[in-house]
C-alpha atoms as a printed R data frame, in Angstrom:
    type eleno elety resid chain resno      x       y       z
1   ATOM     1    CA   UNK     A     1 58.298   6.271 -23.152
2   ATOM     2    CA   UNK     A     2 56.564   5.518 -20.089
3   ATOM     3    CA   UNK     A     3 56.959   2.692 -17.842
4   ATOM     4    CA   UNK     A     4 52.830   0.868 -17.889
5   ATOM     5    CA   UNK     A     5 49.479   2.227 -19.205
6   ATOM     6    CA   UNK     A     6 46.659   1.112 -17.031
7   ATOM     7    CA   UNK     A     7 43.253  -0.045 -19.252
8   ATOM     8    CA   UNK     A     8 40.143   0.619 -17.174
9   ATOM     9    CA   UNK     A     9 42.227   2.208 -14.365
10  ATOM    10    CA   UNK     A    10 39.337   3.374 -12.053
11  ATOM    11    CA   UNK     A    11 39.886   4.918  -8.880
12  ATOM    12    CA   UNK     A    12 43.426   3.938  -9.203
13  ATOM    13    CA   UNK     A    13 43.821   0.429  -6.998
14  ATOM    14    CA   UNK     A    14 44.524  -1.023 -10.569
15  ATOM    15    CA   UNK     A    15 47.780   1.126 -11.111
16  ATOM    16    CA   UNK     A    16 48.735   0.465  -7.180
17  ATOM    17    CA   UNK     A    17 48.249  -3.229  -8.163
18  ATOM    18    CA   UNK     A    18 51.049  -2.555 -11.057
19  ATOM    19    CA   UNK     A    19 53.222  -0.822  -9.681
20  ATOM    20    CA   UNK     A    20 53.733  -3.314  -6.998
21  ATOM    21    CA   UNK     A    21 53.820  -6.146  -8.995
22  ATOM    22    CA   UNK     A    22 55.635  -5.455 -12.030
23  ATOM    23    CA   UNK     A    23 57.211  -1.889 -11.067
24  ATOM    24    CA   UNK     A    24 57.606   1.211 -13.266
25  ATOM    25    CA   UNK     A    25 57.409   4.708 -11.691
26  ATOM    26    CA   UNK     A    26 55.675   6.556 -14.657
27  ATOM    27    CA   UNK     A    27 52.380   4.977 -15.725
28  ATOM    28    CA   UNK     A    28 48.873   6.345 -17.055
29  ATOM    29    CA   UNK     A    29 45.644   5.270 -16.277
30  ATOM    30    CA   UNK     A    30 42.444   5.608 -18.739
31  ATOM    31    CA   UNK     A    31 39.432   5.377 -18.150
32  ATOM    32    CA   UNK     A    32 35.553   6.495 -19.424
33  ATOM    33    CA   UNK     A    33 34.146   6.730 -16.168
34  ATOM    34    CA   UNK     A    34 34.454  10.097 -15.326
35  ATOM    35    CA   UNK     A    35 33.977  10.191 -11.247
36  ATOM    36    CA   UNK     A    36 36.152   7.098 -11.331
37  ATOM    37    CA   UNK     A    37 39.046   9.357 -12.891
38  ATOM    38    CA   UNK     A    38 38.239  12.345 -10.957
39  ATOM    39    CA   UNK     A    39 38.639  10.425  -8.095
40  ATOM    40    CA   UNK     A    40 42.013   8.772  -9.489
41  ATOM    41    CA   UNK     A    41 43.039  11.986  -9.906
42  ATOM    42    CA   UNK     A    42 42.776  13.596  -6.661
43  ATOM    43    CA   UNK     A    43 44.545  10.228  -5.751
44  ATOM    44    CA   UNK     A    44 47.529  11.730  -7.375
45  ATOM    45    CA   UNK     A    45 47.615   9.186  -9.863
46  ATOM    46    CA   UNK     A    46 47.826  10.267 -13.819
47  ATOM    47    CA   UNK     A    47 44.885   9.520 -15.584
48  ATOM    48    CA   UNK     A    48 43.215  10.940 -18.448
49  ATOM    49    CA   UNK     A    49 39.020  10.338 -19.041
50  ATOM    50    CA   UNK     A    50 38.734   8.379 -22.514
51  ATOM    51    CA   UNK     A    51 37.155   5.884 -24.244
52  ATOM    52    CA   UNK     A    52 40.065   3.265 -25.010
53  ATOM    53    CA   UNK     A    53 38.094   1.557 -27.739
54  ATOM    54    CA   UNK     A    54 37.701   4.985 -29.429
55  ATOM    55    CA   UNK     A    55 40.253   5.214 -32.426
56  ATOM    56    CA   UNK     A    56 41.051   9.047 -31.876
57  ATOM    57    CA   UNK     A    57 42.225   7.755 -28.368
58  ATOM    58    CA   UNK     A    58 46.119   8.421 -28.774
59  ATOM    59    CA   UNK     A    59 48.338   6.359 -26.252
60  ATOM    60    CA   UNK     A    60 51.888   6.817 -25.657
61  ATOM    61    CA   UNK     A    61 54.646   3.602 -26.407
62  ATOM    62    CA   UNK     A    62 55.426   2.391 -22.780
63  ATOM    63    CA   UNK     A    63 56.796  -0.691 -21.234
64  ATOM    64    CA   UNK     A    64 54.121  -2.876 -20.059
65  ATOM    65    CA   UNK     A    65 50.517  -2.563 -20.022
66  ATOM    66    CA   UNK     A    66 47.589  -3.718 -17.512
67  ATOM    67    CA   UNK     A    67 43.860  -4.844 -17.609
68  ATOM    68    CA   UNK     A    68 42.889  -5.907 -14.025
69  ATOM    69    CA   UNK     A    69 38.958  -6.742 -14.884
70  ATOM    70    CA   UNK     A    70 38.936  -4.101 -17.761
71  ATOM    71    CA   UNK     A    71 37.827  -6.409 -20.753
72  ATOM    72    CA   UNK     A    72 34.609  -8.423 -19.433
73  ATOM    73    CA   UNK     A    73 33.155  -4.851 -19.907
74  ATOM    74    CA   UNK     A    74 33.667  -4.865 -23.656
75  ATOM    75    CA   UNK     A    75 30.487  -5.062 -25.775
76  ATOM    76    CA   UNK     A    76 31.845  -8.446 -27.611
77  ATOM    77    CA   UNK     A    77 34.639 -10.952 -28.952
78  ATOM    78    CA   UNK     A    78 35.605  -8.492 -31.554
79  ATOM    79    CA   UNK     A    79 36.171  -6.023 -29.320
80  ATOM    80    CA   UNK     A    80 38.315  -7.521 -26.995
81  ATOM    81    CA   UNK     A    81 40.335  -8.535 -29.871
82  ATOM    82    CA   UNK     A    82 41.048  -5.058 -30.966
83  ATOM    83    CA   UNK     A    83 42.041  -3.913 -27.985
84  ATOM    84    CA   UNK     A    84 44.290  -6.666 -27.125
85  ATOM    85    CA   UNK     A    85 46.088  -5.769 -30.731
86  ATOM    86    CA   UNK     A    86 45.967  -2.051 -29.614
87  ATOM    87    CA   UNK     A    87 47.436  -2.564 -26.684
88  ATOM    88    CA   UNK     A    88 50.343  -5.250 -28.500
89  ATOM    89    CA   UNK     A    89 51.079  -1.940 -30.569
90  ATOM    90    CA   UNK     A    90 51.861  -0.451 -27.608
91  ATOM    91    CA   UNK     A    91 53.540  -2.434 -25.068
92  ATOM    92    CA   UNK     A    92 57.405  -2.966 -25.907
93  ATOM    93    CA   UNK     A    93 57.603  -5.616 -23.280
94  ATOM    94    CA   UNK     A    94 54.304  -7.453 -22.506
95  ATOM    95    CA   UNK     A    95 50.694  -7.339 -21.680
96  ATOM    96    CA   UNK     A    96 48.854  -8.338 -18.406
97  ATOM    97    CA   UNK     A    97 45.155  -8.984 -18.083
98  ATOM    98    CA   UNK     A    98 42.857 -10.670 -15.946
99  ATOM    99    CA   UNK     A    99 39.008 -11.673 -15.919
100 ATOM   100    CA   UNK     A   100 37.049 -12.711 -13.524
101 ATOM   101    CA   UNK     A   101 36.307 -16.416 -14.068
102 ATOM   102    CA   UNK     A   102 34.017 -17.635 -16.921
103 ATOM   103    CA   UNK     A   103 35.037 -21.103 -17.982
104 ATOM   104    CA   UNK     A   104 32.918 -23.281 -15.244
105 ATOM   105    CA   UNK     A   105 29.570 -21.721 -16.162
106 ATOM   106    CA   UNK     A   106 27.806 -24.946 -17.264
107 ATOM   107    CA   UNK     A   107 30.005 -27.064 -15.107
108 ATOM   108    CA   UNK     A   108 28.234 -25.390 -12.006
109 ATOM   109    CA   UNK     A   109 24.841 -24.737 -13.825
110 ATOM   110    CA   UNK     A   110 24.454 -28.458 -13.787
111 ATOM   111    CA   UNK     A   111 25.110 -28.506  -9.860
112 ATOM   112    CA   UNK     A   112 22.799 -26.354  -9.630
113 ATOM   113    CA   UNK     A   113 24.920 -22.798  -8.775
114 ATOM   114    CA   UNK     A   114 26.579 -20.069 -10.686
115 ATOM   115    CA   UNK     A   115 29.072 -17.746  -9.441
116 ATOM   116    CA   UNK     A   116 28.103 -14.123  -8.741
117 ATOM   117    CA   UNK     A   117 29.585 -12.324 -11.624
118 ATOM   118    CA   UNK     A   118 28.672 -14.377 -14.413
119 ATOM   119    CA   UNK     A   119 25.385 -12.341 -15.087
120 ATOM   120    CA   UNK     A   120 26.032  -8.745 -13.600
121 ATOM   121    CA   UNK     A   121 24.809  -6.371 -15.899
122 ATOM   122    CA   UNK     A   122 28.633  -4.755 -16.671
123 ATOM   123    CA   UNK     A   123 29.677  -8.342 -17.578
124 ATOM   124    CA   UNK     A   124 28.997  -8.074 -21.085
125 ATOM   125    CA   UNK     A   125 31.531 -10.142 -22.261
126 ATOM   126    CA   UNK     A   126 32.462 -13.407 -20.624
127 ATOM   127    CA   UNK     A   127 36.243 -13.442 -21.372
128 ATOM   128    CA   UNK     A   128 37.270 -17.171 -21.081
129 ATOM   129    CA   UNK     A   129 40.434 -19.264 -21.485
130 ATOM   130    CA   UNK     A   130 39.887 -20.431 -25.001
131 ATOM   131    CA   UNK     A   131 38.364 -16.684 -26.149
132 ATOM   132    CA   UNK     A   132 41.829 -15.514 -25.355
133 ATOM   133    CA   UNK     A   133 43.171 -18.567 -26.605
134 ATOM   134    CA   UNK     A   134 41.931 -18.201 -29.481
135 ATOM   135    CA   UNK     A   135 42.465 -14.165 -30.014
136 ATOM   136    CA   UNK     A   136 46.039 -14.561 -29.198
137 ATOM   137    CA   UNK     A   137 46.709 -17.671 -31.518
138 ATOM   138    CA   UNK     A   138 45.648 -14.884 -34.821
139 ATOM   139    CA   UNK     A   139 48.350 -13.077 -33.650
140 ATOM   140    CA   UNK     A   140 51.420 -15.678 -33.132
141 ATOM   141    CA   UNK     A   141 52.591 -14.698 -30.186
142 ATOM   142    CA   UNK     A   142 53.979 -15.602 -27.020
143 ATOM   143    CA   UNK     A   143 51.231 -15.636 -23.662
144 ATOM   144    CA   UNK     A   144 50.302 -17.968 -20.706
145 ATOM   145    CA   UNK     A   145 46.636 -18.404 -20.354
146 ATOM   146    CA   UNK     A   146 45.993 -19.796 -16.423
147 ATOM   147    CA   UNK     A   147 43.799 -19.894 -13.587
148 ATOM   148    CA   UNK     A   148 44.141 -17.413 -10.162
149 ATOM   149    CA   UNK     A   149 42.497 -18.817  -6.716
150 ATOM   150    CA   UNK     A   150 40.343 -21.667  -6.862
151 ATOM   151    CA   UNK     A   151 37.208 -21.947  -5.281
152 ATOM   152    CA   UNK     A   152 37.413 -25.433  -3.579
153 ATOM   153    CA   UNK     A   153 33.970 -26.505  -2.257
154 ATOM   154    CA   UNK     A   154 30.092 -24.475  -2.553
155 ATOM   155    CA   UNK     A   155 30.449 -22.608   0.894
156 ATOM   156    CA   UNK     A   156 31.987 -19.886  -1.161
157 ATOM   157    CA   UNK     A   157 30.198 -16.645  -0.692
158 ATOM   158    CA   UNK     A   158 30.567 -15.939  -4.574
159 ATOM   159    CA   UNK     A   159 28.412 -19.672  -5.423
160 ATOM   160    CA   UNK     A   160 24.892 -18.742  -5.545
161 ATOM   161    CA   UNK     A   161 22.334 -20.886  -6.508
162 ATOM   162    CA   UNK     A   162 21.640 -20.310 -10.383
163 ATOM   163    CA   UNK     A   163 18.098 -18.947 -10.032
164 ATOM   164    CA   UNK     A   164 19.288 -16.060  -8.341
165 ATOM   165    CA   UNK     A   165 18.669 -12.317  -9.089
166 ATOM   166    CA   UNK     A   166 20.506 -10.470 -11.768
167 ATOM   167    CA   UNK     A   167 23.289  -8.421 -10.301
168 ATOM   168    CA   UNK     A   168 23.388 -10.755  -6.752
169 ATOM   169    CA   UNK     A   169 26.922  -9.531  -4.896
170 ATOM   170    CA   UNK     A   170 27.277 -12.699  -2.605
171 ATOM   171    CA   UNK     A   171 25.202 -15.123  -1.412
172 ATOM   172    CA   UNK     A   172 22.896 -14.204   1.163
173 ATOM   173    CA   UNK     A   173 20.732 -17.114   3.425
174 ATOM   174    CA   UNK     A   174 17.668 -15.070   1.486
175 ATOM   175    CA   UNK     A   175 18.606 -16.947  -1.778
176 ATOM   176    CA   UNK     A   176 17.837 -20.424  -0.779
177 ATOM   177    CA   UNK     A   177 20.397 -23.322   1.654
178 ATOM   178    CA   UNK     A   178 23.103 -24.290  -0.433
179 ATOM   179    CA   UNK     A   179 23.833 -28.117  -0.887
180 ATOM   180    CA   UNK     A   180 27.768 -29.236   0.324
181 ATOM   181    CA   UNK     A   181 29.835 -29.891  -2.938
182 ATOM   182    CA   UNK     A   182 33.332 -29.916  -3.777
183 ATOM   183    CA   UNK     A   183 34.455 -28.069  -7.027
184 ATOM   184    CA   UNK     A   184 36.832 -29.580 -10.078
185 ATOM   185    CA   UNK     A   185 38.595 -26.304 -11.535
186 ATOM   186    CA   UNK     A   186 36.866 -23.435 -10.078
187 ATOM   187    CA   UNK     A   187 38.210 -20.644 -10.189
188 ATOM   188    CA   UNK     A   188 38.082 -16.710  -9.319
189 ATOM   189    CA   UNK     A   189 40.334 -15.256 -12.153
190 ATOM   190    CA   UNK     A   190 41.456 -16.366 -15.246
191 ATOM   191    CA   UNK     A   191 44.759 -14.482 -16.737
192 ATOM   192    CA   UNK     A   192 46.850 -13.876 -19.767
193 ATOM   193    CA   UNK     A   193 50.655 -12.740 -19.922
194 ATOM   194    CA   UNK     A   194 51.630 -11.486 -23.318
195 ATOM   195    CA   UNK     A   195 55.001 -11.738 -24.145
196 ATOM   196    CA   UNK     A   196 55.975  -8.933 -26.676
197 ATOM   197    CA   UNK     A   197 59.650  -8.924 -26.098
198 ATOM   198    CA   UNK     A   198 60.295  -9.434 -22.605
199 ATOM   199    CA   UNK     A   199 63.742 -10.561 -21.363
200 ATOM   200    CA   UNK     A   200 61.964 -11.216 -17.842
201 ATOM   201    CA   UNK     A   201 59.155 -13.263 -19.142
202 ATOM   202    CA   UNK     A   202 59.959 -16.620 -17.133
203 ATOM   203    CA   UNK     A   203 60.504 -14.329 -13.982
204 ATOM   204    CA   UNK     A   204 57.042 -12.445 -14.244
205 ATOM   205    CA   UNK     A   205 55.158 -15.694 -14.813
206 ATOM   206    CA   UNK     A   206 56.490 -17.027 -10.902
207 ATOM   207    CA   UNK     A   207 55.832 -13.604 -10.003
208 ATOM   208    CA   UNK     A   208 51.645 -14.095 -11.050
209 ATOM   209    CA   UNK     A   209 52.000 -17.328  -9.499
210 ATOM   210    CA   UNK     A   210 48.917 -18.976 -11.538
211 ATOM   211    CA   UNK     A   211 47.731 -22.556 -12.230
212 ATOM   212    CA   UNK     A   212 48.834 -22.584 -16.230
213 ATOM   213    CA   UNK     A   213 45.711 -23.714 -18.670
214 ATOM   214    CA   UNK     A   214 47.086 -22.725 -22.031
């Protein structure tokens, strides 16, 4: 058994981010972008090039596993659902995931903004509190559902005005001046720890250090 497998690993910062946090020397990354694992792998890291929603896509048991912006990429609810139950039939210990933020979208739509990622093109899923909420309560388990840095006012560079381009990386002066406002519960990341049987549960969730939702 390994230590962590690494869901939408990429280059590898993912695995760093993992290994630093939670520890575990042996880990494997997966990923179906294959420049993205090539690059991984002359990185040093272990990776293998797969399609993790694939069901001939045979993972090993391990300790702990990771999705660091992995599941917004998913064509729909459903599957983010399997492969959060995949990845509980792996992980002895618990799961880690995190999204970039969803939940404000009509909160800031009707201020007139919208944060950068909520319409890229690889978003195809907008992964929010309750969605995971809602996955995890099927399966009776354990998990903390919370927010990671807020946002605090519209100077932000990732609040755009919500007219703006498809695909728009941060705001630019092109897209328009930007009325002063201060935010209620916005966010950057929203995150889930899974407890599958974890005797360090309480300990990881100071570790993540989030603002708990759910």
């Amino acid at each position: 058994m390994i230590d962590f497998i690494d869901f939408g690993c990429g280059i590898g910062g993912s695995i760093e981010w993992a290994k630093a946090k939670f520890g575990g020397e042996t880990h494997l990354g997966i990923d179906n972008r294959i420049n993205e694992i090539q690059i991984a792998t002359s990185k040093g890291f272990n990776v293998i090039f797969g399609d993790i929603t694939s069901e001939e896509i045979k993972l090993p048991q391990c300790r702990y596993i990771t999705m660091l912006h992995f599941l917004e990429h998913l064509k729909n609810e459903q599957q983010v659902e399997k492969i959060i139950e995949k990845a509980m039939k792996l992980a002895n210990e618990f799961i880690y995931i995190k999204v970039p933020f969803f939940d404000a979208t009509e909160y800031l739509k009707n201020l007139g903004f919208r944060l950068t990622w909520t319409n890229w093109i690889g978003h195809t899923t907008n992964v929010t509190a309750e969605m995971l909420k809602k996955i995890i309560n099927k399966f009776s388990i354990q998990a903390e559902i919370g927010y990671l840095q807020p946002i605090l006012n519209s100077k932000s560079n990732e609040i755009i005005p919500v007219d703006a381009p498809v695909d728009t990386i941060v705001y630019n002066e092109l897209l328009g001046e930007k009325k002063y406002i201060e935010f209620e519960e916005v966010y950057r990341e929203t995150c889930c720890l899974i407890n599958i049987n974890c005797q360090r549960f309480e300990e990881l969730k100071k570790i993540i250090n989030y603002k708990k939702v759910i």
